[in-house]
C-alpha positions as CSV (number, residue, x, y, z in Angstrom):
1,X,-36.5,15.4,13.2
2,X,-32.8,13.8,12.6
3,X,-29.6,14.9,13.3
4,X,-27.5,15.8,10.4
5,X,-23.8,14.6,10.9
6,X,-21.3,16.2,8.2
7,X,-19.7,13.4,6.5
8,X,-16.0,15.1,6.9
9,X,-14.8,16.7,9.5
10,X,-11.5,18.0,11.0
11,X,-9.7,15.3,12.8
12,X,-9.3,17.1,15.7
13,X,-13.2,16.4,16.5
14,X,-12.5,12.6,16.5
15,X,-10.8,12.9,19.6
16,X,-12.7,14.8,22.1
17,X,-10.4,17.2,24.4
18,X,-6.7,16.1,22.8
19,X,-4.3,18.8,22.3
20,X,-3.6,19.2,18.6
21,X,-1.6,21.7,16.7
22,X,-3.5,23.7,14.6
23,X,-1.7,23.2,11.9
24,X,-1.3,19.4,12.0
25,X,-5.3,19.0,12.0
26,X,-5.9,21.6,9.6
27,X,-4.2,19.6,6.8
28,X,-6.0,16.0,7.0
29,X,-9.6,15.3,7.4
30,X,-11.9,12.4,8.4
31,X,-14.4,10.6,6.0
32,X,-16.9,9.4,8.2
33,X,-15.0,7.9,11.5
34,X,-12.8,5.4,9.3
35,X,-11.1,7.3,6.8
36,X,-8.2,9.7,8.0
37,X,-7.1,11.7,5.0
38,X,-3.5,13.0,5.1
39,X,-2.9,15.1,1.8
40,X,0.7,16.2,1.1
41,X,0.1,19.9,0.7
42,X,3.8,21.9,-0.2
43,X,5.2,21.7,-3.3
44,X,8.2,19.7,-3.5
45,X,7.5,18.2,-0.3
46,X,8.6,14.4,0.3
47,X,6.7,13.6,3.7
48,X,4.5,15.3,6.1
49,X,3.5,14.7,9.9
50,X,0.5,13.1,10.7
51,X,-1.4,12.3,13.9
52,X,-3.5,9.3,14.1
53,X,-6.5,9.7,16.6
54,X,-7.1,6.7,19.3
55,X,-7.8,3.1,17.6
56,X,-6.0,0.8,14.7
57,X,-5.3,2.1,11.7
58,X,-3.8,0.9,8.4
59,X,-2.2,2.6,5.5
60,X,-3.8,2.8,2.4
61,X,-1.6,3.0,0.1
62,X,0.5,0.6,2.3
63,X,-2.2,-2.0,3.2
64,X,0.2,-5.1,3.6
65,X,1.8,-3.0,6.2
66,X,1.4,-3.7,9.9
67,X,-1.5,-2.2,11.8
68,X,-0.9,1.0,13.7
69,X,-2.0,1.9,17.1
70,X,-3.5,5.4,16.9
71,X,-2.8,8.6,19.6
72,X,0.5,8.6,18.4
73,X,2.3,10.7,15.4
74,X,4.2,9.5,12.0
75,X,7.1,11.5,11.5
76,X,8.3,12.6,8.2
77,X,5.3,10.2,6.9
78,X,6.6,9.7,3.3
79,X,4.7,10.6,0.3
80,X,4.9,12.7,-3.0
81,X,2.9,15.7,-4.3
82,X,1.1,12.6,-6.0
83,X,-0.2,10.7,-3.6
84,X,-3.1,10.6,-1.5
85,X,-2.0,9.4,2.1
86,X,-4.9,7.8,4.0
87,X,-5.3,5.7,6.3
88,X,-8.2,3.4,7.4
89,X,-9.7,2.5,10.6
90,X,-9.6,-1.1,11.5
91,X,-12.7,-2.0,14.3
């Protein structure tokens, strides 16, 4: 029999034994291991926090930007009620 792995998943699971605010990895979810997805969640809101678990990542909506180096935290991450913050995995 095979192992069923859920497909999305908190965050928090990507990084085995990191200390997390509940509230930061509440609020964005993985798809699969490559996809971080960072939603802006309070009305009228601007920017959110978001933690990036270990590894390279680059910004979806941003993808000319440079790469950043995951196990660290983007402060007042800017984006509108609109958009759909995510950022990918590089290997």
């Amino acid at each position: 029999m095979e192992a069923s792995i859920p497909f999305t998943y908190a965050s928090s699971s990507a990084q085995p034994g990191a200390v997390i605010q509940h509230a930061a990895w509440t609020e964005k979810f993985l798809l699969g291991e490559e996809i971080l997805v960072a939603p802006v969640l309070v009305q009228g809101a601007t920017s959110r926090d978001v933690y990036l678990p270990q590894g390279s990542w680059r910004e979806g909506l941003h993808p000319a930007n440079k790469l950043i180096q995951g196990r660290a935290w983007l402060r007042n991450y800017t984006a509108a009620l609109d958009e759909l913050p995510y950022f990918i995995r590089q290997q």
